[in-house]
N, C-alpha and C positions, 0 to 999 in steps of 0.2 A: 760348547754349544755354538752352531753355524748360524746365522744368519740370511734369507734370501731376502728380494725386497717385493716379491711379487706377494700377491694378498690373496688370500682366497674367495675368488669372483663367483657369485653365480651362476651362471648356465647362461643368463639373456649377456652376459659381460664377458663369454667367454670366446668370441671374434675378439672385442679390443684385448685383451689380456694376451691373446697371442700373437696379434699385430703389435704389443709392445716387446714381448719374448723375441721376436724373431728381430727387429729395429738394433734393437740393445745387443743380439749376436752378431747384428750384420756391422754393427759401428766398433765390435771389438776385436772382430775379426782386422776389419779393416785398418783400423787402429794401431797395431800390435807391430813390434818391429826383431821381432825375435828371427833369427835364419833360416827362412824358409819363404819359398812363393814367394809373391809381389810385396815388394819393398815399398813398394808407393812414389818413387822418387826415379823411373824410368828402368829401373834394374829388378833384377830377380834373385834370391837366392837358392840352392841346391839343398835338399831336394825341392822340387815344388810341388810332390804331393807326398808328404812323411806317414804315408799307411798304405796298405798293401793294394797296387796295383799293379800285377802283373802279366807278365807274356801278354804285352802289349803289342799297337802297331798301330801309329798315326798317317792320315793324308790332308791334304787338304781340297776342299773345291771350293773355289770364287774366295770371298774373303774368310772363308769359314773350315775351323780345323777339326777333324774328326777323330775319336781314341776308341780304340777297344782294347777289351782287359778279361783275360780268361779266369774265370770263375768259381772252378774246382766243382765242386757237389752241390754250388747254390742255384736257389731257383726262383727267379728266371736268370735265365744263364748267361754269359758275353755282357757285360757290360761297357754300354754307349755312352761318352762323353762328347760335348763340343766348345768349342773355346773362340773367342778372336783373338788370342793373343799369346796361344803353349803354355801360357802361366795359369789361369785361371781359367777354371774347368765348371763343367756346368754338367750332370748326367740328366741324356735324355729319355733311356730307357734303357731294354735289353733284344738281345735278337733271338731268342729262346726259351718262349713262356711255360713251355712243360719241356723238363729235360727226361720226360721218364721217356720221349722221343727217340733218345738215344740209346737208350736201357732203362728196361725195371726195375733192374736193382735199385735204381735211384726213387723210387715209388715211397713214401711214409711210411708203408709196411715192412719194408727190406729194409732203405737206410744203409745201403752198402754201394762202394766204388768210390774211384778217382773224382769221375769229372770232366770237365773242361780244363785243359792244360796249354793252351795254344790258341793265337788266335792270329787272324790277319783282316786288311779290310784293305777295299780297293772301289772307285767308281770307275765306270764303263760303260759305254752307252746308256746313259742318262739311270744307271743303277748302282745302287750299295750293293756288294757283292762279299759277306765275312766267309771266312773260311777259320775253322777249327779241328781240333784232336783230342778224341777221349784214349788216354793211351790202353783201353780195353779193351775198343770199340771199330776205331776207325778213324777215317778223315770223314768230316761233314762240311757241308757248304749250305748257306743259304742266301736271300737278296731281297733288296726293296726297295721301291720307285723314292722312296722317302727317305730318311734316318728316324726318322721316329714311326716307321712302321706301313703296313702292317707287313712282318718277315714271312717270305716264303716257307713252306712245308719241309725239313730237312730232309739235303739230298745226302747220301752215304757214298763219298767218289774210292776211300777204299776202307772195304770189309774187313777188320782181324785186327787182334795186336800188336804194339811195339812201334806205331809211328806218331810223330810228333813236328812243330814247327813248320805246319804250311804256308806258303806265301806261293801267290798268284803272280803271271806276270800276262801282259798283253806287249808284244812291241811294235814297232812305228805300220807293220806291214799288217798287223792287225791279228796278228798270230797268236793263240794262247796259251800257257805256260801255265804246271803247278810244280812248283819244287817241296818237298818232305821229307825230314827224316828218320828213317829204320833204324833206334835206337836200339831195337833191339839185337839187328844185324851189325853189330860195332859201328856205329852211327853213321851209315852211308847216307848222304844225299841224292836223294833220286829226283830228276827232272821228269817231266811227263806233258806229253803234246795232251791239251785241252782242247774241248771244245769251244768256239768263241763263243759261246754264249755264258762256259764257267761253268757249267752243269754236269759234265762229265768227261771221263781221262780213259787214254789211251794206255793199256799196260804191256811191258814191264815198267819202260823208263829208262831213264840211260843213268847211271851213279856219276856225278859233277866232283863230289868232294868226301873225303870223308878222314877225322881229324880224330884230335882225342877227346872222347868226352866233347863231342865238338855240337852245338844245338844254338836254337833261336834263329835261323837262317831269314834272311830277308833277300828279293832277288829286285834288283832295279835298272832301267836303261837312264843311261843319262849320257847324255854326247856321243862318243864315239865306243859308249865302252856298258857292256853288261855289269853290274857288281852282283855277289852276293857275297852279302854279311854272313858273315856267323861268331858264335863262343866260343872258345878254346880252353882246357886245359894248358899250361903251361908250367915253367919253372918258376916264373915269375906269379903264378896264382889264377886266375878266369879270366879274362881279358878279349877285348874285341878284336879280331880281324875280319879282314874283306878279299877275295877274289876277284881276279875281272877278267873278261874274253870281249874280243872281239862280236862273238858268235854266243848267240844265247845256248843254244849246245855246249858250249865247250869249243877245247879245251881250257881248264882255267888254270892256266899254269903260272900265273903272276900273284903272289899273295903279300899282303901285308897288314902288319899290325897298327889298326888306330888307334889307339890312348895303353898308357900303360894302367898298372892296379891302383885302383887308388880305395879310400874307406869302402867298405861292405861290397868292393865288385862292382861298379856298375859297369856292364861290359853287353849282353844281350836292348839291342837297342835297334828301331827304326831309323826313316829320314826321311826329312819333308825339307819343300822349298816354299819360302814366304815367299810373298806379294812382289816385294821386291828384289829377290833374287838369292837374297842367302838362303844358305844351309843350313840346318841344326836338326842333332841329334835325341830322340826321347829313350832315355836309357832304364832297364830296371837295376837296382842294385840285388844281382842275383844271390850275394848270402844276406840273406834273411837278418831281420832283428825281432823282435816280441812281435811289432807288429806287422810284421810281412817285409815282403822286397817292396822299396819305396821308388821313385822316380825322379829321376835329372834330366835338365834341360841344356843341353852342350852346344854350345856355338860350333862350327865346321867351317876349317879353310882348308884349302884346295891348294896341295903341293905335288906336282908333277902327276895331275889327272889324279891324285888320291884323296880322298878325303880323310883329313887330321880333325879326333874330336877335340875339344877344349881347347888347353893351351897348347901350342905349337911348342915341342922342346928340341934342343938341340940334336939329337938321333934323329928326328924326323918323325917323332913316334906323338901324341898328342898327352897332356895332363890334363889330368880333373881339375875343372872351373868353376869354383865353386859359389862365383856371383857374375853377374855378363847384365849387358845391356837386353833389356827382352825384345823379342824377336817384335812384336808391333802393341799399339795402346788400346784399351781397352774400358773408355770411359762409364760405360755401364755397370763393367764388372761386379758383380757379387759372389759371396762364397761359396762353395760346393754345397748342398742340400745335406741336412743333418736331422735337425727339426721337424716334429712334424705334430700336426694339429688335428689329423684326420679326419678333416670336412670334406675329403673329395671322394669320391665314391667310386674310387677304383685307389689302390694302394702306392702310396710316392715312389718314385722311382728308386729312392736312394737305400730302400729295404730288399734284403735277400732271405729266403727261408734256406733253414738245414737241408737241404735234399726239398724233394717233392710233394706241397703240404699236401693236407688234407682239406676239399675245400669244403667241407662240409662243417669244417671246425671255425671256419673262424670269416669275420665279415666287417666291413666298412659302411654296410648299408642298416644293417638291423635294427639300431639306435644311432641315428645321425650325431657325427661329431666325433666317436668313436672306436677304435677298434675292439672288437669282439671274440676273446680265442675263449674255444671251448674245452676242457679238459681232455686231454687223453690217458686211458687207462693206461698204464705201465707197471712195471716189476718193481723199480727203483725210481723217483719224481727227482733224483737228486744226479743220474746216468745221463748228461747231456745229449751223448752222443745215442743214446739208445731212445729216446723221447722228440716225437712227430712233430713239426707245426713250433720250431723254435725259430722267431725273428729275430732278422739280426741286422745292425752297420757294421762295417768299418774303426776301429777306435783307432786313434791318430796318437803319435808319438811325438808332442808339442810340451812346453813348458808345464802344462797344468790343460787338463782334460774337464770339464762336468759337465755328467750326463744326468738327468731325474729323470722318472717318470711317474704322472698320475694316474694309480689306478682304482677303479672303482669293486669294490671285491666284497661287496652284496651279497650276492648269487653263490658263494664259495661254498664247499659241502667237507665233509669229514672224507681226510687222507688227500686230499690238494692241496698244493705250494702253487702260489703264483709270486715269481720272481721275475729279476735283472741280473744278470750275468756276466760274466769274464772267462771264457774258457779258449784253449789253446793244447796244451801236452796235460793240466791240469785245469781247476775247474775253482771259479770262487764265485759263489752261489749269493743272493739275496733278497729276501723276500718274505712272505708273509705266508705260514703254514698253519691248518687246519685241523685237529683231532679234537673227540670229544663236545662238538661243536662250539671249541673254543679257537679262535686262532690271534696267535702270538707271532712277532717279530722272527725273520729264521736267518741262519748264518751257516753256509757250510763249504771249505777249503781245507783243502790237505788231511781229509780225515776227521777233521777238530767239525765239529759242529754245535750250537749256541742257540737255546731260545731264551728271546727276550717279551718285552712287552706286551701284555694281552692289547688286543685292537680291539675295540669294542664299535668302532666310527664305520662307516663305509669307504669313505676314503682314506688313504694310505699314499703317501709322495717316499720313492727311492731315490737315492741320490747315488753314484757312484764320482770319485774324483783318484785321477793318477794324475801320475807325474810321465817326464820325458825318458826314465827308467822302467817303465811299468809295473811303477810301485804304488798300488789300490788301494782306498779305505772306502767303507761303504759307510749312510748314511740313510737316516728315517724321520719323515715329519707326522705328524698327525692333524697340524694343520697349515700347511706349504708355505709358514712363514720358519718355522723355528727347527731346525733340525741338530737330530744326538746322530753320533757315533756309534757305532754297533760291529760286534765282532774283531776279527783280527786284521792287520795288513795283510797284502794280498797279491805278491808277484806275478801279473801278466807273464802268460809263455805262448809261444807259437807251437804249434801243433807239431812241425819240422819246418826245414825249407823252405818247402814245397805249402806247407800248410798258415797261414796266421791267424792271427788271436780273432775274437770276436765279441762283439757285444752284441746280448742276445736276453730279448724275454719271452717267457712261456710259463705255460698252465700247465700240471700234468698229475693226475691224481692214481692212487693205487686202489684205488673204488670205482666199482662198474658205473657208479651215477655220479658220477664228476659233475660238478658243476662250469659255471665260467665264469670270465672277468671282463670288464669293459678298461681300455685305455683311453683318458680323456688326450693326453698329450704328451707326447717327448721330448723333450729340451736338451740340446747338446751343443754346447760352447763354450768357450773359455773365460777366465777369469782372469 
């Protein structure tokens, strides 16, 4: 039997109860000296964000550094982070509030496609300007006087299949620039004269580069010399190199490799320059682990106009660095958003749906305090991937993970499951299921499925806790002080590559009159 120390508060005591949940996450975050992120003590360790942020690309303007992170099929899509210091991250939102924008397949009723697979971001006459790639779809572009909004209507700069990796350029003359790659044309790089405004492109293009398996391209002026980044297959494994011309056209006949392989790849990466003049590199670690491609923070010196990520080694070629002095300080700092208590009446940034919910299912306003999802019919309430209106974070690959959630499950009807999840290539299920208008404890991974405990209470607390393995156990209170164990261990998988894991709750019933459930509050932090 588990222990928590929180007590089950009333409704008039349920501000302070969360203003202490969040205190107690934010001092153990902070606290904690395990490798990764801010050390506390002026340094950083690698990764410094251990869960899936990918096909990335950071800028900065004034003291302040901006991230985006492509987001496959979730919605709202492109995910916004800002930071003062590349360590510690802050999300401010997303640039992509309906991606059925892009295609309907990605609509609740379909539930089908990629996604967002790419992103870029640039400021430009006093605007945010992201560019993306649905590799089904097309290039898209959109912009905003802000960072937190509100984003332009998505432009389409090109129609069709097989492209990937846009990055935008402007140079000193004020001339504009999109480079992308035709993956599906053996990964050519194509340049294309823009419009300065970034709105639209001039076709064919001229082909700059074209490599093995070569993606992630970033195109940048600095001095006397255009670069563009990109990935490479090699002998040696994925690794980064860079091109450079004189001439943003071309030719880019001088190439060479920044860093060699080091753990999981980290090789597709941007580059920004701090305040005061360095370099460094935001890299993804492009082979995946359970929980997705993670992110490194690499120092950058400057050998013969080239830049060398990490350590400088004897070749001239750079190493993974896998602690450095952080690029600037950041006395405010708090931890990334995880928690969430649902008093604001529009949904925390740090939430993604499956695809494109349904808004008719679910609400933050209906009963103040909590989230509201309402059941949807389905075939199977147990088929993740075939079930509407599944929220989800991020799960992190740190020493020990726990996540709870309070749900109020009242309202629940015969043939509804309202659960907490774990799903990726497979699926570990937990939650609280309904027949006969009885409902019992539920448990369902790898085929094996388990009912437990009748609920006879309104409320019901989940608990789920991994390790830095993504090895899962699920748990159950029935009054959010004392919780049991229930069902079996439970390996985390990534979906592929390209896809990672997720934690996710949802309602979803096999009855046309589904009922629903209120969430009072999610708690996710370490121990």
């Amino acid at each position: 039997m588990q222990t928590d120390r929180a007590t089950n508060f009333s409704f008039m005591f349920k501000a302070l109860y969360v203003i202490l949940l969040v205190a107690a996450s934010v001092s153990t975050v902070l606290a904690q000296t395990a490798k990764w992120g801010d050390q506390h003590n002026g340094t950083y360790a690698n990764p410094i964000l251990p869960a899936d942020f990918h096909d990335t690309d950071v800028i900065r303007v004034g003291s302040d550094y901006f991230l985006v992170s492509a987001t496959n099929q979730l919605s709202p899509g492109i995910l916004i982070m800002q930071s003062k210091d590349m360590v510690n991250w802050k999300i401010v939102g997303h640039a992509v509030n309906d991606i059925t924008r892009i295609s309907a397949s990605y609509n609740y009723d379909k539930l089908q496609g990629r996604g967002i697979t790419a992103s870029a971001i640039r400021y430009h006459d006093n605007e945010f300007l992201i560019y993306f790639t649905d590799p089904d779809e097309g290039v898209f572009m959109t912009s905003a006087g802000k960072i937190s909004g509100p984003w332009s209507p998505l432009i389409q700069l090109i129609k069709g299949p097989g492209w990937g990796s846009p990055c935008p350029l402007w140079n000193d003359a004020g001339d504009a620039y999109l480079a992308a790659t035709n993956f599906a044309d053996n990964y050519k790089v194509h340049l294309f004269k823009m419009a300065n405004n970034g709105e639209s492109i001039t076709m064919p293009g001229n082909v700059i580069q074209q490599g093995k398996a070569a993606y992630g391209g970033k195109l940048y002026k600095i001095k006397n010399y255009y670069y563009h980044f990109y990935s490479e297959l090699t002998a040696e494994g994925r690794v980064l190199f860079a091109e450079r011309s004189a001439n943003v056209t071309g030719p880019y006949t001088e190439h060479h490799q920044l860093m060699h392989k080091a753990d999981h790849e980290p090789n597709q990466a941007s580059m920004v320059q701090n305040e005061k003049g360095d370099w460094y590199l935001i890299a993804q670690h492009s082979q995946a682990r359970w929980d997705g491609r993670e992110l490194s923070l690499l120092p950058v010196t400057w050998v013969n106009d080239w830049p060398v990520a990490g350590t400088l080694a004897g070749d001239g070629i750079g190493e993974m660095a896998w602690t450095a002095r952080k690029p600037a300080t950041d006395p405010n700092a708090t931890p990334i958003q995880t928690s969430d208590d649902f008093s604001s009446k529009t949904l925390s940034p740090q939430w993604e749906w499956c695809f494109q919910p349904n808004a008719e299912k679910w609400s933050v306003t209906e009963r103040a305090g909590y989230l509201r999802l309402y059941a949807s019919k389905v075939p199977q309430p147990e088929v993740i991937e075939k079930i509407p209106n599944v929220i989800t974070q991020r799960p992190w690959r740190l020493e020990q993970s726990i996540a709870t959630v309070k749900f109020d499950i009242a309202h629940m009807t015969d043939g509804q499951i309202a659960a907490m999840c774990l799903f990726g290539k497979t699926t570990g299920i937990f939650g609280v299921k309904q027949n006969d208008n009885l409902r019992h404890i539920y448990f369902s991974a790898g085929g094996i499925t388990k009912q437990g405990l009748q609920i006879e209470i309104a409320n019901v607390w989940l608990r789920a806790i991994w390790d830095a393995n993504g090895l899962a156990k699920f748990y159950y209170s029935t009054d959010g002080v004392n919780y049991d164990a229930f069902g079996d261990a439970y390996s985390i998988t990534n979906v592929d590559n390209d896809g990672a894991a997720k934690i996710g709750i949802y309602t979803a019933s096999d009855n046309e009159s589904g009922g629903f459930i209120d969430i009072d509050w999610f708690h996710y932090g370490l121990n």
